[in-house]
C-alpha positions as CSV (number, residue, x, y, z in Angstrom):
1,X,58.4,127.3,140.3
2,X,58.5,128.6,136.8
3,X,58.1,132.1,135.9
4,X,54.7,131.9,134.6
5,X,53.4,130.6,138.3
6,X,55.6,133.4,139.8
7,X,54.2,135.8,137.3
8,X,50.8,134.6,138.7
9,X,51.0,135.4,142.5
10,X,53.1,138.4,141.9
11,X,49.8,139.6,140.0
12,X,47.9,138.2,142.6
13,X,50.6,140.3,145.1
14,X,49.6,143.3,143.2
15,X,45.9,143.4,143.2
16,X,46.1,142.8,147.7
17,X,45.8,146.4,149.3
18,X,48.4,145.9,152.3
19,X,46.8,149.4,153.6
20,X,48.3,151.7,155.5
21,X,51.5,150.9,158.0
22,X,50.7,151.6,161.6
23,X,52.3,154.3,162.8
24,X,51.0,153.5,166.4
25,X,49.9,156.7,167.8
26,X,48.4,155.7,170.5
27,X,50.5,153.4,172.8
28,X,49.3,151.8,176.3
29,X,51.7,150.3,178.4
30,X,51.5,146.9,179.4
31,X,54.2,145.6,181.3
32,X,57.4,147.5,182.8
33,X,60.5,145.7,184.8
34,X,64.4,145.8,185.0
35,X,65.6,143.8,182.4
36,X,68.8,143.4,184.5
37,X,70.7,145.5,186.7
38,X,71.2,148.4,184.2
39,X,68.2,148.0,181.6
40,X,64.4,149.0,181.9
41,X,62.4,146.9,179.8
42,X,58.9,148.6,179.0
43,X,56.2,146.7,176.9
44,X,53.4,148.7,175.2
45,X,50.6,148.1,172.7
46,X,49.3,150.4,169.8
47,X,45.8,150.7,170.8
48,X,45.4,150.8,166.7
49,X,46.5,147.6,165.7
50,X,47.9,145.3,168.5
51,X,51.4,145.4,167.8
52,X,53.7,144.8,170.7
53,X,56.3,147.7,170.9
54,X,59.5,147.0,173.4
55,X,61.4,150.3,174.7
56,X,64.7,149.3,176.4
57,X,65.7,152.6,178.4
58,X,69.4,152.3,180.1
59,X,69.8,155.1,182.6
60,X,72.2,157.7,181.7
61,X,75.1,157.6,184.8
């Protein structure tokens, strides 16, 4: 590539409005299960954007 191309999509780069990130406020769970013996695995969604958000929770003893 030579630095006139890469000067060219990093223009390009610029000009894209990436918007805001997703904080995900608003979570739903999907899915919940022991990952093993010690782990909880929960699965949730932000309602906002889709993203799949993983909590693993081990218990305190």
């Amino acid at each position: 590539m030579t630095k006139t191309q890469a000067s060219d999509i990093q223009a390009k780069w610029e000009l894209q409005n990436p918007g805001a990130l997703c904080e995900h406020p608003v979570q739903e769970l999907s899915r919940s299960g022991l990952r093993d013996e010690v782990h909880l695995l929960s699965m949730y969604h932000c309602r906002e954007c889709g993203e799949a958000i993983v909590h693993t929770i081990r218990p305190s003893t």
